[in-house]
N, C-alpha and C positions, 0 to 999 in steps of 0.2 A: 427560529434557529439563531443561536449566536455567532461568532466569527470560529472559523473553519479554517486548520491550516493544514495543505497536504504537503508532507514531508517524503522526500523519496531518497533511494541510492539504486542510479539507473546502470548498464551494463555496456558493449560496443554495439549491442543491437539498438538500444534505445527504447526498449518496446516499455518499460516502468518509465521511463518518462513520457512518452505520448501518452500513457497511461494517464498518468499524476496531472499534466496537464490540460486534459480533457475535464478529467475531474474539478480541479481549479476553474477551468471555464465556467462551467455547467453550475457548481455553486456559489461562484464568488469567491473564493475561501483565496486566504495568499497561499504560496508554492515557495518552497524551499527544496532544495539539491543540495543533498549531504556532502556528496563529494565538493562542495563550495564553499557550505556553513554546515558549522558544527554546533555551533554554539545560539541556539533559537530559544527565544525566551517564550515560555508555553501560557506565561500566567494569563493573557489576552483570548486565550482562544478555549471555548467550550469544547470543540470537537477537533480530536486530531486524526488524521491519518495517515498513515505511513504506510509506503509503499517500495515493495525490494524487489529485485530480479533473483533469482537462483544458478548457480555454476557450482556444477561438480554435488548438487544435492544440498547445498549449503545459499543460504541468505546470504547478500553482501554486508561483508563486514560494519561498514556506516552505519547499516542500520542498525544493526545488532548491538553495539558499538552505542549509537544514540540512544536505544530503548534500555540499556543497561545503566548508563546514567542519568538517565530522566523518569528512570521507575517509577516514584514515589510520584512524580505530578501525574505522570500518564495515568496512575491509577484512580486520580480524583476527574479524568477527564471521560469523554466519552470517546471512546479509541476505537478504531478502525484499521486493521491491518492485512494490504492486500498485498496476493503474490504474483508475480508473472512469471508465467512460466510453459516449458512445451509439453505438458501433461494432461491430458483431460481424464473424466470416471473415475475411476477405483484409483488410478494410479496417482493423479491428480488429488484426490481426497487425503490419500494415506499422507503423500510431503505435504497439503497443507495440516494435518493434525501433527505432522511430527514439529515441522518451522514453529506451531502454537508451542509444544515445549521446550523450545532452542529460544526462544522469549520469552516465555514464562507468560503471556498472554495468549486468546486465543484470536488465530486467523481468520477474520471473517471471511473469507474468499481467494480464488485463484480464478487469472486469468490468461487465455491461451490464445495468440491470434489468426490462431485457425479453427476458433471456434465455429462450429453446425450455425449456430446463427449469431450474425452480424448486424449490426444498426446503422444506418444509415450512411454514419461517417468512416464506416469500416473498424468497432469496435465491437469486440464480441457485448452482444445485447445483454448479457448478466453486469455488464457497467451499468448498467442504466440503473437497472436493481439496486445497487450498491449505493449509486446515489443516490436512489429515493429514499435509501433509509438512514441517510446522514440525519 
């Protein structure tokens, strides 16, 4: 695997940044915080992922924001884009298919932290998934 960068825009919960920064741990990958940096140079990194919180049914803005000017490389990358959010099932499924075309990419995953089952460090255990298939 080559270098890994997880990209986020996290909310006053915090829950996309614990998120993004677990992530980071567990692959190595650098971490960036859109509300910090905007301006991330992609050319270095095989695999990116970006990771948003939702309010009011909508993605935050940064990310939205980042993926609309970085189109064109994201699409020569291998992308990954998760959601956090308090939705699981059906309900959870449908805003991640809808957030796929409010970026015009699709959303690999949502995550809820009251998910059924938990990992060890108190992450819903479909992270784990996620990053095994970086």
């Amino acid at each position: 695997m080559g270098r890994t960068a997880v990209i986020y825009a996290s909310g006053f919960t915090k829950n996309t940044k614990k998120l993004a920064e677990y992530m980071a741990r567990k692959t190595d990958a650098d971490i960036f915080n859109l509300k910090e940096q905007t301006d991330i140079d992609l050319k270095d990194f095989d695999t990116v992922v970006i990771g948003t919180g939702i309010h009011a049914g909508n993605p935050y803005k940064p990310a939205v924001d980042f993926i609309e000017k970085n189109r064109d490389v994201l699409s020569s990358k291998k992308l990954k884009i998760f959601v956090s959010c308090m939705y699981n099932g059906e309900k959870g499924d449908r805003q991640k298919d809808a957030l796929g075309e409010t970026f015009g990419f699709p959303v690999a995953a949502y995550f809820n932290k009251k998910a059924e089952n938990m990992n060890e460090e108190g992450f819903p255990a479909a992270v784990d998934e996620f990053i095994a298939d970086l």
